[in-house]
N, C-alpha and C positions, 0 to 999 in steps of 0.2 A: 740396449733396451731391456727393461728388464718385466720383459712379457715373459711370466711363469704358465708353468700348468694351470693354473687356476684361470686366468683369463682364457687359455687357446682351449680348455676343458670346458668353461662354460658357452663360449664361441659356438661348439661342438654341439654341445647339449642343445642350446637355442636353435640352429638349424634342423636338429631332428626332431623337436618340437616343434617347428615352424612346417613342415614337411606332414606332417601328421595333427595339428589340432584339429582341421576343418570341418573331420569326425568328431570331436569333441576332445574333451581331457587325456592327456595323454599321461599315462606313468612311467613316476620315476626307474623303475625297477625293467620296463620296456628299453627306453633309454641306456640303462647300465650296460643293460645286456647288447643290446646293438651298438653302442661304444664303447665299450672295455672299460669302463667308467667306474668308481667303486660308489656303489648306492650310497653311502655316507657322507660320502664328498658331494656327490650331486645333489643331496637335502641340504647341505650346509652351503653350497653354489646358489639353491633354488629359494634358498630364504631370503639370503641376499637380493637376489632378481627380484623376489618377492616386495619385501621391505622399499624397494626403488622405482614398483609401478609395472616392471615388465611382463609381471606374469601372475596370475591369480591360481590360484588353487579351487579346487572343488572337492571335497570331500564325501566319501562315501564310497557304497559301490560302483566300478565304471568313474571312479573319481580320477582325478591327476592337476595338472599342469596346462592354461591356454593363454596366450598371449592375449594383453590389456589392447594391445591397438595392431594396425597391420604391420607386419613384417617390413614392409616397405618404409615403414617410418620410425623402424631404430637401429642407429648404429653399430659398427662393432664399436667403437668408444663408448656407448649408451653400457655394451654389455660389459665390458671389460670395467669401465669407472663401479659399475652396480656392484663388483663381485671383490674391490676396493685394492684392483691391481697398477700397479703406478706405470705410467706412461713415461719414463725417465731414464735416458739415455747419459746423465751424469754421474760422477763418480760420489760427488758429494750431494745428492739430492735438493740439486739448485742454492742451497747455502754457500758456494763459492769460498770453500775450506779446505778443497780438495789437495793441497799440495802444501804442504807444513802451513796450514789455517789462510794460505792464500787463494787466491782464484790461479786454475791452472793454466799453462799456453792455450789449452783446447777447449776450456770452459767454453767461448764462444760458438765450437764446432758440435758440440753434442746439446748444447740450448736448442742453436740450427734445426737440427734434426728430430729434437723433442715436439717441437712447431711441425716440422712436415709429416712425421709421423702421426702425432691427432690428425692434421689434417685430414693426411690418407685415409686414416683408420674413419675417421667422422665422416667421409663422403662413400663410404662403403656399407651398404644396408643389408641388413640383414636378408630381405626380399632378394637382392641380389645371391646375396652367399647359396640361399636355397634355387634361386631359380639355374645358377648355375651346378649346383650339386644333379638338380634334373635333368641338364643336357648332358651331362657324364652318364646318366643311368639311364640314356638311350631314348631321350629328345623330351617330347612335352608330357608329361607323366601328368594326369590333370590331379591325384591322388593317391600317398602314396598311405596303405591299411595300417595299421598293423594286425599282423596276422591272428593274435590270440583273441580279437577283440573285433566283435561284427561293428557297424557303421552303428556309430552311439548319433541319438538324437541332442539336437543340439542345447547345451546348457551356459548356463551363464551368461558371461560375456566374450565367447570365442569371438575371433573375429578374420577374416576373411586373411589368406595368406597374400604374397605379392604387392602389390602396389598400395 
């Protein structure tokens, strides 16, 4: 599979976004910081997400990053395809060339796994990813702040995390 940093970094990003819009826009540069992220990547990540529907920006002060619809209803495939990281377990990127311009013994076996892979990845939601990051930090967390930033009143079109 050839899931880079750029998918498993934007995965990352969206969670911590999805953990913190409720309050409103969240910045980039909050993010960086509480994942070791480098703020350039994450603007060049978040245009992408941008560009694809996932996330809207807000400008200004108290501006940032809120998710277009609920967490509950997008994928890691949703985030991963947005950020244009390929889902491909082949050697020859499905052109069946792999092996002096033939199809290889295994071609078959990593097709297989291209299939169950989306699968996975497409029945796993983002809602999940967060709801479960909140049973790791110590059960039903209704909201998690961040701390530089009091409860912003709500703008845009945030919209509710979870389901």
């Amino acid at each position: 599979m050839r899931l880079t940093t750029k998918g498993r970094f934007a995965v990352t990003a969206m969670i911590d976004l999805a953990m913190r819009c409720a309050d409103g826009p969240v910045a980039l540069a909050g993010i960086s910081e509480r994942q070791k992220i480098s703020l350039s990547y994450l603007e060049q990540l978040f245009g992408k997400l941008r560009r694809h529907g996932l996330v809207e920006s807000v400008r200004g002060p108290g501006g940032g990053y809120c998710l277009t619809r609920p967490a509950g209803q997008m994928t890691v495939t949703d985030i991963v395809c947005a950020v244009d990281e390929q889902l491909d377990a082949t050697q020859c990127g499905g052109r069946e060339n792999c092996h002096d311009d033939e199809r290889c013994m295994t071609h078959e076996l990593w097709t297989a796994l291209n299939v169950k892979m989306f699968e996975y990845l497409s029945s796993v939601t983002l809602g999940e990813l967060v709801d479960a990051q909140r049973q790791k930090m110590g059960g039903d967390v209704a909201v998690i702040r961040d701390a530089r930033r009091p409860a912003a009143r709500s703008r845009g079109k945030a919209v509710a995390i979870g389901s």
